[in-house]
C-alpha positions, 0 to 999 in steps of 0.5 A, spaced: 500 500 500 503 506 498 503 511 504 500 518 503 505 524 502 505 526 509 506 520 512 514 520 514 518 514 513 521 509 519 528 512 518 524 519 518 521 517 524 528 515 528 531 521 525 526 525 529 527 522 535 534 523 535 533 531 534 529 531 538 533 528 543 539 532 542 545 529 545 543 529 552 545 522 556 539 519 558 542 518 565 541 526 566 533 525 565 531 526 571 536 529 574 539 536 577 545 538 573 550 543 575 552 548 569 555 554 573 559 555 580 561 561 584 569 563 582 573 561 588 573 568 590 566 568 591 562 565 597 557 559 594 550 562 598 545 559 594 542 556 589 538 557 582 535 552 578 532 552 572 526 547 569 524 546 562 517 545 559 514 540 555 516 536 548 524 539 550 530 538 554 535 543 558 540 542 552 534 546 547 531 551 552 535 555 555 540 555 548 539 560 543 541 559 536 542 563 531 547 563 524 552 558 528 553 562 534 549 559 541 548 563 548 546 559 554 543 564 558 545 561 565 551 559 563 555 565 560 558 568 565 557 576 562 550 574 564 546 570 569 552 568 573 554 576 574 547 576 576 548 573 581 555 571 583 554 566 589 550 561 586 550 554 584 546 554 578 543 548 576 538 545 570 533 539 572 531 535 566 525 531 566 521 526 562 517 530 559 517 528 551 508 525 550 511 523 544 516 517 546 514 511 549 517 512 555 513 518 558 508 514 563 510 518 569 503 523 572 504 531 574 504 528 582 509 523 580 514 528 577 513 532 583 515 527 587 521 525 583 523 533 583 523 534 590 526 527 591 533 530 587 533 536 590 533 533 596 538 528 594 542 533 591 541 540 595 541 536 601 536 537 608 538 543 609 539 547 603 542 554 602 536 558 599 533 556 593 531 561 586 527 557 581 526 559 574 521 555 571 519 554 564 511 553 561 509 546 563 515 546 568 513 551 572 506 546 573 511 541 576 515 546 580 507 547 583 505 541 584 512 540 589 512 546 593 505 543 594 507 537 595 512 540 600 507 543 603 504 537 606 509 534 608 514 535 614 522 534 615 527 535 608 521 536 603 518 542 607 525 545 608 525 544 601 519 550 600 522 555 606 528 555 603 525 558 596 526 565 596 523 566 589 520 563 582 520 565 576 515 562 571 516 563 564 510 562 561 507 557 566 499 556 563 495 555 570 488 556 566 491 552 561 493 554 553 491 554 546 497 547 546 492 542 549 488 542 542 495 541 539 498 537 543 492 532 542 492 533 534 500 531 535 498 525 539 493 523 534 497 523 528 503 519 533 497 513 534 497 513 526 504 513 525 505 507 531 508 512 536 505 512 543 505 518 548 501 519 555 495 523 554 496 524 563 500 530 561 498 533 556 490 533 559 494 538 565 494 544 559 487 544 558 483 549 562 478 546 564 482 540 568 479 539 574 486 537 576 489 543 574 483 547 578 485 544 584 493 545 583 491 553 581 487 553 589 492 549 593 499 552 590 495 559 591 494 557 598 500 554 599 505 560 597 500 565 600 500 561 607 504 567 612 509 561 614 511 562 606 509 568 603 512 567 596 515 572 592 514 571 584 514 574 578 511 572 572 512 573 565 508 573 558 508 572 552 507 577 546 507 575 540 504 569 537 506 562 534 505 558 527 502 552 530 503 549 524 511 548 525 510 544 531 505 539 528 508 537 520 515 536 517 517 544 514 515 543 507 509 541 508 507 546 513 509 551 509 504 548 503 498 548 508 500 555 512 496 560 507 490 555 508 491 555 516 493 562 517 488 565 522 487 558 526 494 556 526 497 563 529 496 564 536 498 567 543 499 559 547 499 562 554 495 569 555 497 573 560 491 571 564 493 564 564 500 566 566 498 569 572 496 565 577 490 570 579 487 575 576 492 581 581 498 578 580 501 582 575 506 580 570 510 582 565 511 582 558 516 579 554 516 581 546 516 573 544 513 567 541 511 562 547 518 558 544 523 562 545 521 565 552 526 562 556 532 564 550 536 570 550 540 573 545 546 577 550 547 580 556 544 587 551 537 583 549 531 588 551 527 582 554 533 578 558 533 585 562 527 584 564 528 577 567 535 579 569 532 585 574 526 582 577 531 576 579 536 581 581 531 583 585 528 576 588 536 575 590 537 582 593 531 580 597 533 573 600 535 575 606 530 579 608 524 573 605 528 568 610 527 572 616 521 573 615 519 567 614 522 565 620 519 572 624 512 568 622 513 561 623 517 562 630 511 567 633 510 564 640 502 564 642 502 563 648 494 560 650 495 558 658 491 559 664 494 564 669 499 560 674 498 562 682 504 566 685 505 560 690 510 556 689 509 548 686 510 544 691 512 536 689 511 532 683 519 533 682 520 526 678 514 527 674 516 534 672 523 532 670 520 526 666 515 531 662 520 536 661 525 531 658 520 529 654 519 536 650 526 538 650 528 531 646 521 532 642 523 532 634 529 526 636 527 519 632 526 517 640 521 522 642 514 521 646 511 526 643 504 524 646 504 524 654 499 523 659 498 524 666 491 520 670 489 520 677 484 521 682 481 528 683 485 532 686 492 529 686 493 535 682 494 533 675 491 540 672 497 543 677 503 538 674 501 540 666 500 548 668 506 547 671 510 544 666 507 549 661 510 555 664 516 551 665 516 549 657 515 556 656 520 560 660 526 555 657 523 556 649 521 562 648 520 560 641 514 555 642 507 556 642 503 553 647 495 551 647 491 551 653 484 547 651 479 543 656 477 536 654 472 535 659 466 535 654 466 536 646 464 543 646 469 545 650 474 542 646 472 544 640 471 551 643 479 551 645 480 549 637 477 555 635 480 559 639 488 556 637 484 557 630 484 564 631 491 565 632 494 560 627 489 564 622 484 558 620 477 559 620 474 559 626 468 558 624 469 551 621 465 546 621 471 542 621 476 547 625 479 541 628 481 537 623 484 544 620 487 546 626 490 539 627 493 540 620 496 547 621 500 544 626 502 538 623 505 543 617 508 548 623 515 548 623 516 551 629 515 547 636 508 547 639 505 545 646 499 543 647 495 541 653 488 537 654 486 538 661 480 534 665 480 529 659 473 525 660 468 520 657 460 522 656 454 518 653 451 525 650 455 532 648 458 529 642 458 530 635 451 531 632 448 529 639 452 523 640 458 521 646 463 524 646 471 521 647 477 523 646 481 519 641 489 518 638 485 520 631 482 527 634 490 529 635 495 533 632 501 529 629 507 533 626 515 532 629 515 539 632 509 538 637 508 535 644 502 533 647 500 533 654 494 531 656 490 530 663 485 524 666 482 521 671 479 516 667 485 509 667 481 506 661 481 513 656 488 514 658 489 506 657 485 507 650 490 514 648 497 512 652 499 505 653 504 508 659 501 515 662 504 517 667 500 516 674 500 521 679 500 518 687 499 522 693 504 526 695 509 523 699 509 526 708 515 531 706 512 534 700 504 534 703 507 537 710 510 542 706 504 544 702 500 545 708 506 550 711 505 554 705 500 559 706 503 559 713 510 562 713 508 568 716 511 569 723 504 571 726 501 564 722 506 559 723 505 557 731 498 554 727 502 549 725 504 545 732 508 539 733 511 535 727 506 530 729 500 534 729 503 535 722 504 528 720 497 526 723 494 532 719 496 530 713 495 523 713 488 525 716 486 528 709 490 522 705 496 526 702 491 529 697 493 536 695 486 539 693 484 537 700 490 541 704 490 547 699 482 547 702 484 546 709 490 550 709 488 556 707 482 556 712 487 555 716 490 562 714 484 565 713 481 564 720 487 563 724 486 556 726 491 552 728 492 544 726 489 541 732 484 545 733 482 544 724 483 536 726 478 537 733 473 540 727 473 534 722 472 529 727 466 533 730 463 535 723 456 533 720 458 526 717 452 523 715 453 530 710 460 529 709 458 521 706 452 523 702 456 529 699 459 524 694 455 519 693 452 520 686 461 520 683 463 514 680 470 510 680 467 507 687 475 505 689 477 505 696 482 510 694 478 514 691 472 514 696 478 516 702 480 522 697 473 524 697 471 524 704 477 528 705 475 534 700 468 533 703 470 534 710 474 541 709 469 543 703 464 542 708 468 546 714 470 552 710 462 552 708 460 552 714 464 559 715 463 563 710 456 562 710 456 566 717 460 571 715 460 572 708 453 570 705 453 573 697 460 568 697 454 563 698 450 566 693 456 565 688 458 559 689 450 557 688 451 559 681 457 556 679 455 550 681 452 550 674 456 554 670 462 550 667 468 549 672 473 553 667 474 560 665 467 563 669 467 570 666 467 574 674 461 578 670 455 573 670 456 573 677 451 576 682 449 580 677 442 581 681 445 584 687 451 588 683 449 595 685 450 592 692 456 588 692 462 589 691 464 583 686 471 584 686 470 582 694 467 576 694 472 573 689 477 575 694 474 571 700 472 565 695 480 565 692 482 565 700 478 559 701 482 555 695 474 554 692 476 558 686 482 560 683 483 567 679 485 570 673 487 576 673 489 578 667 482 575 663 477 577 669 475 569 670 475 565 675 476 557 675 471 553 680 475 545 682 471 540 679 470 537 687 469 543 689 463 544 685 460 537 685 460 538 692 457 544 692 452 542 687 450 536 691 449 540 698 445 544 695 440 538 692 440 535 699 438 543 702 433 545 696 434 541 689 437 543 684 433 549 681 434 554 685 442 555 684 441 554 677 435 560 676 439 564 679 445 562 674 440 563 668 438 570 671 445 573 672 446 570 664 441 574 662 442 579 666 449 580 663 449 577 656 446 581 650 443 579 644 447 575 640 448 578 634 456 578 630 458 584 634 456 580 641 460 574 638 466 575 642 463 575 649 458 570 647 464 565 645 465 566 652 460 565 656 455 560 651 458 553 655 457 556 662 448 558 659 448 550 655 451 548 663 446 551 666 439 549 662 441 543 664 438 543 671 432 546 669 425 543 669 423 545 661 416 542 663 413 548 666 413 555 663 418 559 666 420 565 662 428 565 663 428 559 661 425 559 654 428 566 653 436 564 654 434 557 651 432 562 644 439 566 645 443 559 645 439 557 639 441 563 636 449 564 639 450 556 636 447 559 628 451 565 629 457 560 630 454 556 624 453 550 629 446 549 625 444 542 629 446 545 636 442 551 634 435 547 631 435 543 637 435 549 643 430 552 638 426 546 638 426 546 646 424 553 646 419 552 642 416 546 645 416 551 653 413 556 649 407 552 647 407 551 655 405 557 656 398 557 652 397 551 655 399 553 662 393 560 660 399 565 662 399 569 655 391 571 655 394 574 647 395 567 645 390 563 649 384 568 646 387 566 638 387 559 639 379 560 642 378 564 636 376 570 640 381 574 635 378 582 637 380 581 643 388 577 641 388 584 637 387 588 644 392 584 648 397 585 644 396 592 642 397 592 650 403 588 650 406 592 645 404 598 648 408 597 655 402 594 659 406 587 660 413 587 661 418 586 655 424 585 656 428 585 650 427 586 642 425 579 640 420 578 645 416 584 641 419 581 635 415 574 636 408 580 639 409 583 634 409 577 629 403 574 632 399 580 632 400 579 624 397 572 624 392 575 628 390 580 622 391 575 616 386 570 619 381 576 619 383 577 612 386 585 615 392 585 610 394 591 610 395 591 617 398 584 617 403 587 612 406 592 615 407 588 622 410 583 619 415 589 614 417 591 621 419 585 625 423 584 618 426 590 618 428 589 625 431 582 624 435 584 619 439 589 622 439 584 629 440 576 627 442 577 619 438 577 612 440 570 613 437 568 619 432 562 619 427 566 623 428 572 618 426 567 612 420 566 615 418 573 616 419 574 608 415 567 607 410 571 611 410 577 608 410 573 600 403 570 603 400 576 605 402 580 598 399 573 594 392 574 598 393 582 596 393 580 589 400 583 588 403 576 585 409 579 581 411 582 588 409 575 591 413 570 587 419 575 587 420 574 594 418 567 595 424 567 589 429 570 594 427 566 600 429 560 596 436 562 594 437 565 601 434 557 604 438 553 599 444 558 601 444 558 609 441 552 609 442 548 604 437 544 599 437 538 604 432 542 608 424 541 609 424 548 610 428 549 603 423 544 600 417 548 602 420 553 598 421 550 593 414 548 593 411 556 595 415 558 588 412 552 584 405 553 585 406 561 584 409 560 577 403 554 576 397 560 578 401 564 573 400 559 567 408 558 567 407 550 567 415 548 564 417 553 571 412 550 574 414 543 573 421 543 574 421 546 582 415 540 584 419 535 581 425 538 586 421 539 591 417 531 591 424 529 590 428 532 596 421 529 600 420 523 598 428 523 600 427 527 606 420 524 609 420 517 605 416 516 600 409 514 604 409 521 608 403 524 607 406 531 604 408 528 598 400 528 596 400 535 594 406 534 590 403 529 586 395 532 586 399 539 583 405 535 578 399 531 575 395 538 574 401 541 571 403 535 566 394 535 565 395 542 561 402 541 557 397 535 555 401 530 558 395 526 560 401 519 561 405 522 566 398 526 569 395 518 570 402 517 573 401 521 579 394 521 580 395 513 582 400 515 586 396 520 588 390 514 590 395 509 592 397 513 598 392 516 600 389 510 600 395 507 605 394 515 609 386 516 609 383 510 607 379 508 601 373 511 605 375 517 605 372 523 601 379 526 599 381 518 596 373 517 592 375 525 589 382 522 587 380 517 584 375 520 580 379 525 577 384 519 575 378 515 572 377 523 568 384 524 565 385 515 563 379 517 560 382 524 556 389 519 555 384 513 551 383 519 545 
């Protein structure tokens, strides 16, 4: 068979592979090869290194030839060795021919091939890198410096040491050249060649790979522990494509028939620019000839000569930032009390020789401190933090609490905040952890009171704290503290487990509080010392709680004994009898506790009754960073606040911190408290008044409240749990609906449904309990005189006592308006409560979307259906937004905006939303829920008038089918339907 003209022979085709392939040794493919060195007289301070594109070679890259002569532009010594004197510059050559059989390697393979040779060659601690990378070589460049990213050790170093690039050309949105690169492929397929389309797809600009290496290089190189400084250049001037794809004769008798399709710019300035404000540079070049320059005069050599002069100049100054952002020294700790640290001396040299060893191949970069309640696990790990911290004045140390999920996820978000990660995620945990996995500098992180719960998790579930939830990275330490053995078995196969304090140290403890000459005749006898000690069983909390009485009161070690054995013991043994982990250990630590709890209650509550008051409070807040301004907030103009946390502090009840106005309740301290106050008067009491001091301290949430908000909403969600929501009661609803609302505002949608719900739920309690005469005289139908009651609330007749209160009155007596058909008056009610829940939850607030919803119905009733659709258009958008599609309130919408374009005779509009409306019914209710019904009786309308009398039939049995299974064959809505299927059947037979 004779071969067609424009087919090259096999010696044709072995003589292009051979030009193609230059004369390169096949073992530098793949490889860095040095082309210049520093001259003797110069130091060797750093590295460039030059990538060449696609379909090419370093040999033919960086070359340029013209009448015989060659200029290597990185190599010549009037050129970008004078640049830049210091440097060894290097070429890497990659296999980077489609056309050759060989080229079978993927994007992410080079990478890791690129990052792999650096490595080998540069070293793990590289001098600072420049790279010049040239159209499809800057993409592989890209991909490894991302790659870098994820990674620890050499490979990151490789990425912190590169003080600048320059991309010749590289198209990030892709090129022209794809098209191209596909017509050569094919025409190598007939030929009998075979190449790797897995390269050449990255060209195109719609490559979803090439998207996600857009976005994640983005990211990488803008992180603060990057910040890299690159210049990019374009091309100018257009190129005969032609050329690239036949044998010169022949492209030169197609070329005048092509001319308009086959001469183009290949990467345009917006591609060669990673994002739209990165500014690059023009070169006056065809795409080819970017990365070749005639001489040391050449006009577009000058260009690229200054900006890698400037890159260079700057290395320093790029490096030292970098180190300035990545060794920023955050520090998250709770304050240290001024007293020394008494004991625990080989517990804290093991912890801190753990930390000082963290990045050996032999580190314990996971510790873990168990047992019981106040043998001072808290004190050992806040001791050892501020130890690690006054030795490393370079580490950043974390603080959080892992006493429940939301206290964890809450401390997660406050390290997001100083490590710059979103806060507001909903995956802020797996964010933060892997930010600090990347973080090259050296961090601490402390999980205090680490426990176990059946609820409080994730989506209502338990909550426990495993390996899998923690930080990995060679740079970090974790310290975590439990009284649980099995979580601390589960985390740590060797914890460290604290025993009580030897004779020495526990009597030394004891001394503490009473050095002074005039206290420290209290201490009598050694042997009245040993016998105290060992009294209180060489349990810390317990001497602190004794001790500090002792101080306070002037009561010596005798006279204390005398009090504990006279004490109320059967209250002593009640006190703790609700705690777990009854071990014989445990039980004799407790009754300690409860013996000097009970002694200095005893006391206060006779001289200082408001500290009574307080403790009453926090016993149902949480035990940690109580903010000193929801305390005794009712009695505030009478009581100096300040005083009673003195007193408390002096009592060793609470601890403060100073710096933050908190407080810190021990755990015992409070269950003590707690379980006091349920034998005197049950739980209610204390936890009312908690609830009215929140009130009367917190703000509405809203985005301007947030911050304080973040930092009361765990102590509101701990105090809620002690009220009965089987009764009406005022405070409590109203900070149920502030939670919900703090919980959406932290984009918390599922928390925030749920304190909805139960606000809800206490709301209809107050109709059934006739405590609202408004919402009573409605629901009977007496609605002049539900319009009078709530005219009267309104005006001031009942008390309001914030704006969403009268937001809710007025919204009712809108309801009350639109069932007596008074629309215009409904209107302007329900305009007002938007308006105001715009300003103040957001125009993206569920209840918000529910107002508009309102106000589209009444516009519908008023005839005004232009107005109507349009609005209901936009509570949908907002709905599928905030809430999402999945959401049955998104669906009524869609439903709402359907029947709309129905009414209207726009049946194709029509169509469409009611058939995404039943789908996401039948797969959010199941396909057996009565609220498909309307959904088929309108889908069965709409196909009726487009005279699709088939699908019409098909919804009317389904129509019949369920409500046959819902209502009954008996039912009168079941006979209407089935005679309406029977009227369509008939009209589909004609």
């Amino acid at each position: 068979m004779k071969r067609p003209f424009w087919t090259p022979s096999k010696k044709q085709r072995r003589k292009r592979k051979e030009v193609y392939l230059d004369d390169v040794p096949s073992e530098i493919v793949g490889a860095l090869k040095l082309v210049s060195e520093p001259p003797r007289d110069q130091n060797y301070d750093m590295n460039i290194v030059a990538i060449h594109g696609l379909e090419t070679t370093s040999n033919r890259t960086w070359v340029y030839k013209k009448d015989g002569s060659r200029m290597e532009w990185l190599k010549d010594s009037n050129m970008l060795p004078k640049v830049v004197p210091s440097a060894r510059i290097y070429t890497y050559d990659w296999e980077a021919n489609f056309y050759k059989e060989s080229t079978t390697q993927t994007l992410h393979e080079q990478a890791i091939s690129l990052l792999s040779h650096l490595k080998d060659k540069l070293g793990s601690e590289p001098k600072p890198i420049l790279f010049i990378a040239s159209c499809f070589g800057g993409l592989v460049l890209a991909k490894a410096l991302r790659q870098a990213d994820t990674q620890t050790g050499s490979y990151q170093k490789i990425l912190l040491s590169t003080i600048g690039i320059v991309f010749l050309a590289t198209p990030f949105k892709g090129t022209t050249v794809a098209n191209v690169a596909r017509l050569q492929v094919s025409i190598g397929r007939f030929l009998g060649e075979w190449s790797s389309r897995s390269l050449i797809t990255r060209l195109d600009g719609s490559d979803e790979l090439l998207k996600e290496l857009r976005i994640d290089f983005g990211k990488t190189i803008e992180d603060s522990r990057v910040n890299m400084p690159i210049a990019y250049f374009y091309e100018t001037r257009e190129t005969e494509l032609l050329r690239r794809l036949f044998p010169p004769c022949l492209a030169n008798a197609v070329s005048p028939f092509f001319f308009r399709i086959t001469r183009r710019i290949l990467v345009e300035q917006s591609s060669a620019c990673l994002v739209a404000d990165h500014n690059g540079i023009s070169l006056s070049l065809t795409h080819s000839n970017m990365n070749k320059f005639s001489g040391p005069g050449d006009a577009n050599y000058d260009k690229v000569r200054m900006k890698i002069k400037e890159l260079v100049d700057k290395r320093w100054q790029t490096l030292d930032n970098r180190k300035e952002s990545s060794r920023k020294a955050f520090r998250l700790l709770p304050n240290r009390t001024i007293s020394e640290f008494i004991g625990r001396k080989k517990e804290l040299e093991d912890i801190l020789g753990r930390a000082d060893h963290v990045d050996t191949p032999q580190a314990h970069r996971l510790t873990v401190i168990t047992g019981l309640e106040g043998i001072g696990k808290t004190e050992l790990a806040l001791e050892a933090a501020y130890r690690i911290a006054e030795k490393h004045a370079d580490w950043a140390i974390f603080w959080i609490s892992g006493n429940s999920y939301a206290n964890f996820k809450e401390g997660y978000c406050q390290i997001a905040e100083c490590l710059e990660v979103d806060a507001g995620s909903e995956d802020v945990i797996r964010l933060v952890n892997e930010k600090l996995r990347k973080r090259p500098a050296r961090w601490l992180l402390v999980i205090d009171e680490v426990d176990n719960t059946t609820k409080g998790g994730p989506e209502g579930k338990g909550w426990e704290l495993t390996k899998e939830m923690l930080p990995q990275g060679q740079q970090g330490f974790i310290l975590i503290t439990t009284g649980s053995r099995r979580i601390a078995g589960q985390i740590f196969t060797e914890p460290i487990r604290l025993l009580s304090m030897d004779e020495d140290d526990a009597i030394q403890l004891l001394r503490l509080p009473l050095q002074n000459d005039s206290l420290s005749g209290l201490l009598d006898s050694p042997n009245d010392q040993r016998e105290f000690v060992k009294f209180l069983t060489y349990l810390p909390l317990a001497i602190k709680l004794a001790s500090n009485y002792m101080a306070t009161t002037e009561t010596s070690v005798r006279s204390y004994l005398k009090l504990c054995h006279e004490g109320d013991k059967r209250m002593i043994r009640t006190l703790f009898q609700g705690y777990s982990d009854h071990n014989r250990e445990g039980q004799a630590s407790r009754l300690a506790v409860s013996t000097t709890w009970l002694i200095s209650l005893n006391r206060i509550r006779d001289e200082y009754p408001n500290c009574v008051k307080c403790l009453e409070q926090m016993a149902f807040y949480h035990s940690k960073n109580i903010p000193i301004g929801i305390l005794l907030n009712e009695s505030a103009e009478t009581v100096d606040v300040w005083e009673v946390i003195d007193v408390l502090v002096g009592y060793s009840f609470v601890s403060k911190h100073r710096d933050q106005n908190c407080v810190d309740i021990h755990q015992l301290v409070q269950l003590a408290m707690k379980e006091w106050l349920t034998k005197r008067q049950g739980p209610s009491t204390g936890a009312t008044s908690a609830i009215n001091n929140l009130l009367a301290s917190l703000p509405f949430p809203t985005q301007q409240t947030e911050k304080k908000w973040r930092e009361s909403i765990r102590h509101a969600e701990e105090a809620l749990k002690y009220k009965d929501e089987s009764v009406y009661d005022y405070s409590t609803w109203r900070l149920l609906y502030m939670v919900g609302q703090a919980n959406f505002l932290f984009r918390e949608d599922k928390k925030a449904k749920e304190y909805h719900e139960r606000a809800r739920k206490m709301e209809s309690l107050q109709i059934a309990n006739k405590e609202n005469p408004a919402l009573v005289s409605r629901y009977q139908g007496k609605y002049e005189q539900a319009e009078k009651e709530y005219r009267k609330e309104i005006k001031g007749g009942s008390q309001i006592k914030d704006q969403i209160t009268t937001l809710t009155i007025k919204k009712n007596l809108a309801c009350t308006f639109l069932i007596q058909g008074k629309h215009e008056a409904a209107r302007d009610e329900y305009q007002q409560a938007y308006d105001t829940e715009k300003e103040l939850l957001g125009k993206d607030h569920p209840s918000t979307l529910s107002t508009m919803d309102s106000l589209a119905f009444v516009l519908k009733s008023q005839g005004k259906r232009e107005d109507a659709k349009e609005l209901y258009r936009k509570v949908l958008e907002a709905k599928k937004k905030r809430l999402g599609k999945d959401n049955l309130s998104t669906v009524t919408s869609m439903y709402n905006l359907a029947m709309m374009y129905q009414h209207e005779g726009d049946i194709i509009q029509a169509e469409e939303l009611h058939q995404e409306a039943l789908q996401w019914r039948i797969s959010l209710l199941g396909k057996d829920h009565p609220s498909l019904l309307s959904s088929y009786e309108n889908l069965a309308l709409v196909f009726e008038r487009q005279g699709n009398y088939k699908d019409a039939v098909k919804m009317l049995e389904k129509t019949v089918e369920l409500k046959n299974k819902t209502l009954g064959a008996r039912h009168p809505s079941t006979a209407r339907s089935e005679d309406d299927l029977t009227l369509v059947r008939a009209s589909n037979s004609f």
